[in-house]
N, C-alpha and C positions, 0 to 999 in steps of 0.2 A: 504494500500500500504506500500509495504517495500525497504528503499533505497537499502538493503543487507541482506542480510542472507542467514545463509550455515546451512545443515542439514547432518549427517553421518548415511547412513543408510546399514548398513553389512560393506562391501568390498569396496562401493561406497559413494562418496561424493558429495554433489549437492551446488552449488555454484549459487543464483539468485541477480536480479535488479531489481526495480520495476515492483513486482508480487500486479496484481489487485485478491482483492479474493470476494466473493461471498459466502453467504449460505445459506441454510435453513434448521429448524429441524422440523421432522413431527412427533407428540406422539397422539396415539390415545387416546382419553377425559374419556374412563375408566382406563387407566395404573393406578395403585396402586403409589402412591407417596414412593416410598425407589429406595435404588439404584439397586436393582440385577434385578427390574422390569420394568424400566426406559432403562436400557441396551438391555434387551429382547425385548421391543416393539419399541425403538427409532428410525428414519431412518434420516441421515444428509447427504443430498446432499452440495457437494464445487462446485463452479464453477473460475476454475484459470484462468486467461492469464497474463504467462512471456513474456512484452511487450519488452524489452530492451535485457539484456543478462540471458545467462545462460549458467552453466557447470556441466556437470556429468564428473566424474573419477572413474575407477573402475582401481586396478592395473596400468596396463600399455596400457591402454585404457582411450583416454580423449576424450568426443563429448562436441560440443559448437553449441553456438544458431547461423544459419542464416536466423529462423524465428522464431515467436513468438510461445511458449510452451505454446497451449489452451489444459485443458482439464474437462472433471466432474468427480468428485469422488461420487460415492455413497456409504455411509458406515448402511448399513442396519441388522438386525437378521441374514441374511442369508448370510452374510459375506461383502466383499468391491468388490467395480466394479471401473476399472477405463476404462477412454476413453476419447479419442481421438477428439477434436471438431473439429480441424481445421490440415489439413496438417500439418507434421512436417518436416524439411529440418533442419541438423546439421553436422558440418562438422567432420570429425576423423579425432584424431593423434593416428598412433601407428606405431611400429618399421618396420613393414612389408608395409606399406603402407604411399604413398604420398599423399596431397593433396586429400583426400577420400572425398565422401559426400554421406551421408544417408538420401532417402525420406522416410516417413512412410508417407502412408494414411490416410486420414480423418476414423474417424470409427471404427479404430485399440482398438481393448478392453481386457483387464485382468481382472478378475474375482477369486475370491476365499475363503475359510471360514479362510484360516490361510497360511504361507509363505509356508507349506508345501505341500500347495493345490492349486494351481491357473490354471486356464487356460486362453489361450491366444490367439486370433484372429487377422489377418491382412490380409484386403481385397488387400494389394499391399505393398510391402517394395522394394527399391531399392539402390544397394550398387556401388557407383563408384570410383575407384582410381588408380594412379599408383603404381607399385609394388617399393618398395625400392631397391634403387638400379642398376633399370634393365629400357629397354626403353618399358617395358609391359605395359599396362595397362587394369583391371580388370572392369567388369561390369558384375554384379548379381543383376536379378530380381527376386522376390519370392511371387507368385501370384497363390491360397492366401499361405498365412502360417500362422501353426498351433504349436504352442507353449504350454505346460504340463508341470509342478511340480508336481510330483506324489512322496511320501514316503521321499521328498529332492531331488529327481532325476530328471534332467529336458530332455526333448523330445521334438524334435522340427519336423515337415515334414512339404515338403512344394513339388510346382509344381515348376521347376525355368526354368529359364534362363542363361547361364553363357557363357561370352564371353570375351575372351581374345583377343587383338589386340597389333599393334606396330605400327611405322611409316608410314609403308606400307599399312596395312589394317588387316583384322580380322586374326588372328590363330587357333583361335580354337572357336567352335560353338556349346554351348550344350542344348539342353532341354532333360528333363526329371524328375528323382522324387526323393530330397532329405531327407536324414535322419538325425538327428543333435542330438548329446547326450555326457554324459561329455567322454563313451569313446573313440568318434571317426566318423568321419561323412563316409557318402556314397552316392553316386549321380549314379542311373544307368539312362543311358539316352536311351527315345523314339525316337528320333534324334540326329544325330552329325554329323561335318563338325571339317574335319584338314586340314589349307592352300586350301580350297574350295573342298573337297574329302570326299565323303559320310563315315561315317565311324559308323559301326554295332556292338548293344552288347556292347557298351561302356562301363566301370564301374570305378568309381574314388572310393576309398577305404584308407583315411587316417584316423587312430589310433590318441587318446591324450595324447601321453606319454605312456614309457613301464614300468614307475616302476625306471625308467634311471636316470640321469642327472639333475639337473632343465633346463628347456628350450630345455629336449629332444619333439619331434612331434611326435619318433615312426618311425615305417616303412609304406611309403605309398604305394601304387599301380595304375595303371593304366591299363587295359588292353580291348584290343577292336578288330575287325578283319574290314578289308578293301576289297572291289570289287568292280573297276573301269572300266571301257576302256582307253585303253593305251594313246585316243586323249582328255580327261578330264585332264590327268595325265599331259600331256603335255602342257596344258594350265595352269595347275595350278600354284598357288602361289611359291610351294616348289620346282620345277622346273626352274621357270624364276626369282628366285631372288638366288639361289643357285648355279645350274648352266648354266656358262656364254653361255655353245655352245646350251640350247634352243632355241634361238635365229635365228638359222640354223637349227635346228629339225623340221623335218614332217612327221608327224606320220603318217601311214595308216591303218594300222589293229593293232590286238590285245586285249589283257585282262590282268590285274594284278589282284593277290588275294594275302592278305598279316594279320597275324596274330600278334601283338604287345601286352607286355606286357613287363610294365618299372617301377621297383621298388627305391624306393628316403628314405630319412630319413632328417625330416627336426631340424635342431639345430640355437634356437635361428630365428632370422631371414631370414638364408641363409639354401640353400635346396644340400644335396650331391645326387647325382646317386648311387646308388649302382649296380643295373643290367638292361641290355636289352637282351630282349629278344623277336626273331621274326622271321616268315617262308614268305618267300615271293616263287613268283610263277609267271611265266610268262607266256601266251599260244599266239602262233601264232602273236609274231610280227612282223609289219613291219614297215619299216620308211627310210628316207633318209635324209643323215648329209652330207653338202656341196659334193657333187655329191657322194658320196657313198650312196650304197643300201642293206640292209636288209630286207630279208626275210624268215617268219618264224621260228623266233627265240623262242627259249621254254627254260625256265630254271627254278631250283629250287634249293635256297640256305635257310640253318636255322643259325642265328648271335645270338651269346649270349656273355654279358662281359657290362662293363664299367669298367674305360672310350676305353680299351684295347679291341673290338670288334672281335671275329671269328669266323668262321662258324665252328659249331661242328660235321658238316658233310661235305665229297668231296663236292662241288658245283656239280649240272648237267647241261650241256648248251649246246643244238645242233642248227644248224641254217642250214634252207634249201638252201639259198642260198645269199651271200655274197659279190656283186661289187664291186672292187677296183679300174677297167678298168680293171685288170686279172679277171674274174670272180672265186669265189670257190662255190664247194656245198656242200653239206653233210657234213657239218662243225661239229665235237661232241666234245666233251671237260670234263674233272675233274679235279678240281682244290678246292687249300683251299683260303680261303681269310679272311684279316685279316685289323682290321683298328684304328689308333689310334685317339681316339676324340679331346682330346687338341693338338696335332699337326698337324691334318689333314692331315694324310699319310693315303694312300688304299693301299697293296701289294697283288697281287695275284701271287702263285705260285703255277704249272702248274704239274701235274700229268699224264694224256694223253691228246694227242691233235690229231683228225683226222683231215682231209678235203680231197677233190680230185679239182684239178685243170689241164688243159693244157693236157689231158687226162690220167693223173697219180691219186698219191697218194702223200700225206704229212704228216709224222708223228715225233711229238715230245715227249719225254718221262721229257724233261730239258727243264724249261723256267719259266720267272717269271716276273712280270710285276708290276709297282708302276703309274700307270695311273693319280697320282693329281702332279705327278714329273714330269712326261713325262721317267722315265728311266724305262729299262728292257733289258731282254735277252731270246732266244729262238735256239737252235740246233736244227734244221730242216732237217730230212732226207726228200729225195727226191725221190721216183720211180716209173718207168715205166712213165718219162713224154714222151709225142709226139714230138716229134722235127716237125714235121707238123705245129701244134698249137703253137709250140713258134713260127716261123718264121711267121706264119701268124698274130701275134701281132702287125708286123709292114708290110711286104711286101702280097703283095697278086701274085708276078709271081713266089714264087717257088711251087716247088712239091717235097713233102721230104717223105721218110718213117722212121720207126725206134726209138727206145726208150731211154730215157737218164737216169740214176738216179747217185746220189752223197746226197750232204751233204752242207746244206749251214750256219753261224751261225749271225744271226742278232743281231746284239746291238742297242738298243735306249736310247741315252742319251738327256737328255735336249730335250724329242720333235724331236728329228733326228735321223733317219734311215740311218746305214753303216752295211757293211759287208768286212770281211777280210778274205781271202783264202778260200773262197766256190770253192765247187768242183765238176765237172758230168762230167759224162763218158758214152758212148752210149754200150748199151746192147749189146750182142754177135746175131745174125753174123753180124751186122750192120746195111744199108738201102742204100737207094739211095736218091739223090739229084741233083732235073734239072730245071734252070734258064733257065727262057721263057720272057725276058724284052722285052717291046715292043719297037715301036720305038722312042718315045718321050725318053726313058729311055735311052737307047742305043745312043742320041744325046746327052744328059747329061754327061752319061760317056766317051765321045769321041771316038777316034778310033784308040789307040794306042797299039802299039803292047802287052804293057801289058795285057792291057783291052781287047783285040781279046781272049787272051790266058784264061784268065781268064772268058769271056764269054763261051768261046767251050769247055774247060775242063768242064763246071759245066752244061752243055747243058745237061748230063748223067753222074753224077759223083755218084759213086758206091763205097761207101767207107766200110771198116772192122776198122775203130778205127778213135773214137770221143771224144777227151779232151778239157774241158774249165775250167778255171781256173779266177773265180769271182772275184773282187772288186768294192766294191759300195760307195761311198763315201756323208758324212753327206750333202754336196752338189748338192746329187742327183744325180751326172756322176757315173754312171755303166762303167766299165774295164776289158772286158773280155777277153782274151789271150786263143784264141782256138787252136790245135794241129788235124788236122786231113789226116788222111792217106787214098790211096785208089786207082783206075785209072776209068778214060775214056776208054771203048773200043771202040770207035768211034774217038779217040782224041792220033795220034802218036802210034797208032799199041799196044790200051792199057797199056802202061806202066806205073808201078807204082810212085804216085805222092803226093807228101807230101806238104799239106800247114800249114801254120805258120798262122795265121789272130788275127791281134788285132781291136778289134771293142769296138768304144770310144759312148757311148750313155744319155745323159738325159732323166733318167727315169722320174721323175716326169715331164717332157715335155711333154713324150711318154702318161705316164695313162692318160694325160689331153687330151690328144689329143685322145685316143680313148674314154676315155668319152664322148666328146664332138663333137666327128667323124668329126674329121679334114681328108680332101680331102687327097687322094694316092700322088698328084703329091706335095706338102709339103713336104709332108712322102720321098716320092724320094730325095727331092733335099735335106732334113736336112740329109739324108744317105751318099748320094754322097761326102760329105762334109768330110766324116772319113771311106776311104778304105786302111790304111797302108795295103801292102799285101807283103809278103817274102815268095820267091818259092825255097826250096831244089831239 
């Protein structure tokens, strides 16, 4: 037994406490008494256990004992064996890692005729710890691994396990098959899981230095492809801890397919981004986000960049069909997007924009959109909508004909939707327009001689010119200032009649209320409440 002693052996230094040793030497009873044939035939088993402590240091790698260091040495003709008697558990310091601890198996053995020759078995190694730095933490199994010094070159493969986690729960899940060597390792995986999302084709590919720096890593890689269902996606990790509106997400149909490769260089401790790069692919979704409804959404964007992310192609994105409480359909869209990683800005800006709604069309050619701000902007032309379908949004006693289109320009700042001097004008020759209220309706509006007037003129009103003149305020009051011209031929021997109408409405009242099909006679009485009406 030894109270202390240190041994330097290469790069490495071993530092023990009372170490129990053990031997024996076995010489076969013909060996020639000299020494060159004493060496040939001689074979000297040790048998160690460091009961107390111990240290190995190699560079900037220190392990230490949290169990005792059992093992036998065999040094025989045919070269030294070592192994492993008993479990080993030691804990690691190094820059990259906290609080680490290394098991090796009972049975772990090296073997070889010279340093330049060894080989190396472990039926189980297990590496745990936190990453420096960061709130990760590491967990690698490597069952078994196979360890080689061939020519001074050393080769490690193994079957592993590698699983990163944080607060929350696991991040990333790999098995598959690594490869270890001084220039660079490789892990292609049988299996993988990102934030609980299957993920194929895996391949981690870090390099040991390019010849660079001291404490260059080189350039790493990652790259792998993903196909989910959009309701996996939605339950996963990188959804609900990310973003806050999963929480109101319900998925119904669809499919993601998405392509990843992400290039890093590691210095010293800490690891830089260099590129992302990725195709994602949408097919047939659908879902609904606090009473809004999609469906049939398809899209396909390709983002390349760090930390400065773009799509290096138009985006393509159509949607069959769209609930607001207005409904749209044929929604189609190209657009670039663009995103910054350390400040966390998304911008999309807008190239063309279809849709039909209200029996028209919508098109933009100007619009752009910062969706983690809540600001944007979009000039919206409008045409061939139904004056039928707009009025039917909220009344169901008129009977309209006739087309409208203009121009309307939406701002969204901070999350809120206004418009300033939108503008439609009803198409050439006009339509007609005839108010059938019943009589609950017609007690509502009383019986004054305004309201006669304005009842029987519109009984059959046949107008040739329709002007509105939009504002919509971040408050959600719409202010429309309509102008329309025209006669009753039933009403004062046809003569022509010009009305003035300003109509004051809450629109976000309004979509709620037809999403939620709120009753007509509501609908009457919040109407009844805002008829300024001015007759020329």
């Amino acid at each position: 037994a030894s109270p202390s002693s240190g041994l330097r052996l290469g790069p490495a230094t071993i530092d023990m406490q009372q170490t129990k040793v053990s031997f024996s030497l076995n010489l076969p009873m013909s060996t020639p008494l000299n020494i060159d044939a004493l060496q040939d035939a001689a074979s000297i088993h040790i048998n160690s256990r460091v009961e107390a402590s111990w240290q190995v240091t190699a560079d900037t790698l220190t392990a230490a004992s949290k169990t005792p260091l059992a093992f036998r040495l065999d040094i025989t003709p045919a070269g030294l064996a070592l192994q492993l008697t008993e479990p080993l558990t030691a804990s690691l310091r190094e820059p990259g890692l906290n609080t680490a601890t290394l098991t090796v198996a009972a049975d772990s053995s090296c073997s070889g005729q010279s340093q330049q020759d060894i080989q190396c078995q472990f039926p189980a190694a297990q590496l745990q710890g936190k990453m420096t730095g960061s709130p990760y933490a590491l967990n690698v199994r490597l069952a078994p691994l196979a360890l080689a010094r061939q020519a001074g070159a050393w080769r490690a493969t193994s079957t592993t396990e590698l699983g990163v986690t944080d607060t929350h729960g696991t991040l990333l899940q790999v098995h598959g098959d690594l490869s270890l060597t001084p220039a660079g390792l490789q892990l292609t995986s049988t299996k993988a899981e990102v934030l609980g999302l299957p993920l194929q084709q895996l391949l981690i590919d870090q390099p040991f230095g390019d010849g660079g720096s001291e404490g260059d890593g080189g350039e790493g890689m990652l790259q792998g492809s993903l196909a989910a269902s959009l309701r996996d996606v939605a339950r996963s990790r990188a959804l609900q801890l990310h973003l806050p509106v999963a929480e109101s997400l319900q998925v119904d149909s669809g499919s993601v397919a998405a392509q990843l490769q992400l290039r890093w260089r590691w210095q010293g401790t800490t690891v830089q981004i260099l590129a992302l790069q990725t195709a994602i692919t949408l097919q047939q979704a659908g879902f609904e986000y606090e009473h809004f409804r999609v469906a049939g959404l398809n899209a396909s964007l390709a983002l390349a960049g760090w930390p400065r992310v773009v799509s290096t192609t138009p985006v393509q994105m159509s949607i069959k069909a769209l609930d607001l409480g207005v409904p749209l359909t044929n929604l189609s869209t190209t657009f670039t997007l663009s995103a910054e990683a350390q400040a966390r800005a998304l911008r999309v800006t807008g190239a063309t924009l279809q849709f039909e709604l209200l029996g028209g069309t919508a098109t933009s050619n100007t619009f752009w959109l910062e969706p983690l701000a809540g600001n944007g902007f979009a000039q919206i032309d409008l045409a061939s909508l139904a004056l039928q379908q707009i009025l039917a949004l909220e009344r169901d006693d008129f009977a309209s004909s006739g087309h409208l289109s203009g121009s309307v320009p939406v701002h969204l700042d901070d999350g809120k939707v206004s418009v300033t001097a939108g503008r439609l004008r009803a198409l050439a020759p006009g339509g007609f327009i005839r108010y059938t209220p019943d009589a609950s309706t017609l007690a509502l509006l009383g019986q004054s001689d305004k309201t006669k007037m304005l009842v029987d003129t519109l009984s059959d009103f046949q107008y040739h010119d329709l002007q509105v003149a939009l504002d919509y305020s971040e408050a959600g009051d719409l202010l429309a200032n309509s102008t329309i011209r025209g006669k009753n031929p039933h009403y004062q021997q046809g003569r022509d009649i010009h009305f003035n109408l300003t109509i004051e409405e809450n629109v976000g009242t309004l979509l709620r209320s037809l999403r939620m099909g709120d009753d007509l006679t509501r609908k009457v009485q919040n109407r009844s409440e805002h008829l300024p009406l001015n007759r020329n």
